[in-house]
C-alpha positions in Angstrom: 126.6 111.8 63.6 124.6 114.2 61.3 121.8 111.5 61.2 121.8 111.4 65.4 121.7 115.2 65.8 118.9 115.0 63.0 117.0 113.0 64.9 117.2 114.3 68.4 115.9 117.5 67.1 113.1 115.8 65.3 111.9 114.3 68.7 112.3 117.1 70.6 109.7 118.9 67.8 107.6 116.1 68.3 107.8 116.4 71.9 107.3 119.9 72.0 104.1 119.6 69.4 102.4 116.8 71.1 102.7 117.6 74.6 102.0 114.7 76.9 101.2 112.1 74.0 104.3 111.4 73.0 105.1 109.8 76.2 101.9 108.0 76.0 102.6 106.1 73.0 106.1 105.7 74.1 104.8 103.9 77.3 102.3 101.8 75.4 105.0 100.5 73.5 106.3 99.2 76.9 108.9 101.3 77.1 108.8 101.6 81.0 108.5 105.1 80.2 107.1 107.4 83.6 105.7 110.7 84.0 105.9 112.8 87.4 103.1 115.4 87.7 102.1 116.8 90.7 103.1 113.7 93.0 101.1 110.9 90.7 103.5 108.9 88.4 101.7 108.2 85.6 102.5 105.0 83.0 100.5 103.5 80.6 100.0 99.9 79.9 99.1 98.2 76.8 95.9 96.2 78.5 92.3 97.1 78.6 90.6 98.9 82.0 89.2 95.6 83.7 93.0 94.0 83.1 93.9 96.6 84.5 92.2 97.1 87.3 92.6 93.5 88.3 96.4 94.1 88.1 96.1 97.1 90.1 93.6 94.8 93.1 95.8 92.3 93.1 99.0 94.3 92.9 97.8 96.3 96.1 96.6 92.8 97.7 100.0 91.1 97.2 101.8 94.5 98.8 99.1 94.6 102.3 97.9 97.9 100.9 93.8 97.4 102.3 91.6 99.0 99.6 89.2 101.5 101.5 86.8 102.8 98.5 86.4 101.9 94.2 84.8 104.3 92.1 84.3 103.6 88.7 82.6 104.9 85.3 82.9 103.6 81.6 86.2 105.0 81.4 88.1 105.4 84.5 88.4 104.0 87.8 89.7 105.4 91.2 91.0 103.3 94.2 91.8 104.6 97.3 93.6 102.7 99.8 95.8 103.0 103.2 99.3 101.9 103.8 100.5 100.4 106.9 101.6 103.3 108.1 98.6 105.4 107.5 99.6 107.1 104.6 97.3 107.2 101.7 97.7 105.6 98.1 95.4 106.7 95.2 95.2 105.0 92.0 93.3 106.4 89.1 92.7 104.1 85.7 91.8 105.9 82.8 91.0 104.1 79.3 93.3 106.0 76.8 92.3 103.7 73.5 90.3 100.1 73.7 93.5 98.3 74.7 95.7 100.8 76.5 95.2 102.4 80.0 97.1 105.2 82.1 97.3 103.9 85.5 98.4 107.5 87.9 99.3 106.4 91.5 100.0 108.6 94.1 101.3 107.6 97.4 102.0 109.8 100.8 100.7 113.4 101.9 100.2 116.2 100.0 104.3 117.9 100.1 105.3 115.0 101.0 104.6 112.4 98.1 106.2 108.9 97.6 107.6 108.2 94.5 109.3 105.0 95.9 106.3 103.5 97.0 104.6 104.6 93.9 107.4 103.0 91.5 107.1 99.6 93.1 103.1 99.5 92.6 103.9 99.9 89.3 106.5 97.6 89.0 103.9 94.8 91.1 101.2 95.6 88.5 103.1 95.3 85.3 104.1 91.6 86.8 100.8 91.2 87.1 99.3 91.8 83.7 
């Protein structure tokens, strides 16, 4: 019990200290692990950024959601699409290390975001890496 309490606190420090990457390397690990900011829900994947990305195109292919504009640098790239209903989907890919990406997708209207539609992206993509 001592041992528990021990370590709850010690990952609640960590937490605390590291901010946001702790729950990066706890999603890497593939611990289905999301985070909800500002209506994108955010999870990394333990694959490089063109994996990625051709999870993501073929994740949005297989759900009918039509791509409408790709942007892309060295180290992120941004998809915007439409659902059937009109509503917008945004997907942004960002490197984090050589073989791990954040993939943020945010689905719906500003006040009005989708967390639903946004889990079951995810869910299509990490099927498809």
């Amino acid at each position: 019990m001592h041992r528990t309490v021990n370590t709850i606190l010690l990952l609640s420090v960590l937490v605390l200290t590291t901010g946001c990457a702790a729950l990066v390397v706890g999603a890497g690990t593939g611990a289905g692990v999301y985070t909800w900011v500002k209506g994108e829900l955010i999870r990394s994947y333990a694959s490089d950024l063109k994996r990625t990305e051709n999870a993501v195109l073929q994740s949005l292919e297989y759900l009918k959601i039509p791509v409408e504009e790709k942007t892309q640098t060295a180290s992120e790239t941004t998809i915007k699409a439409r659902q059937n209903d009109g509503s917008p989907v945004k997907v942004r890919i960002t490197t984090v290390q050589y073989d791990m990406t954040e993939v943020a997708i945010r689905c719906g209207y500003v006040g009005y975001w989708d967390r639903k539609d946004a889990e079951l992206i995810h869910a299509t993509i990490l099927g498809n890496l």
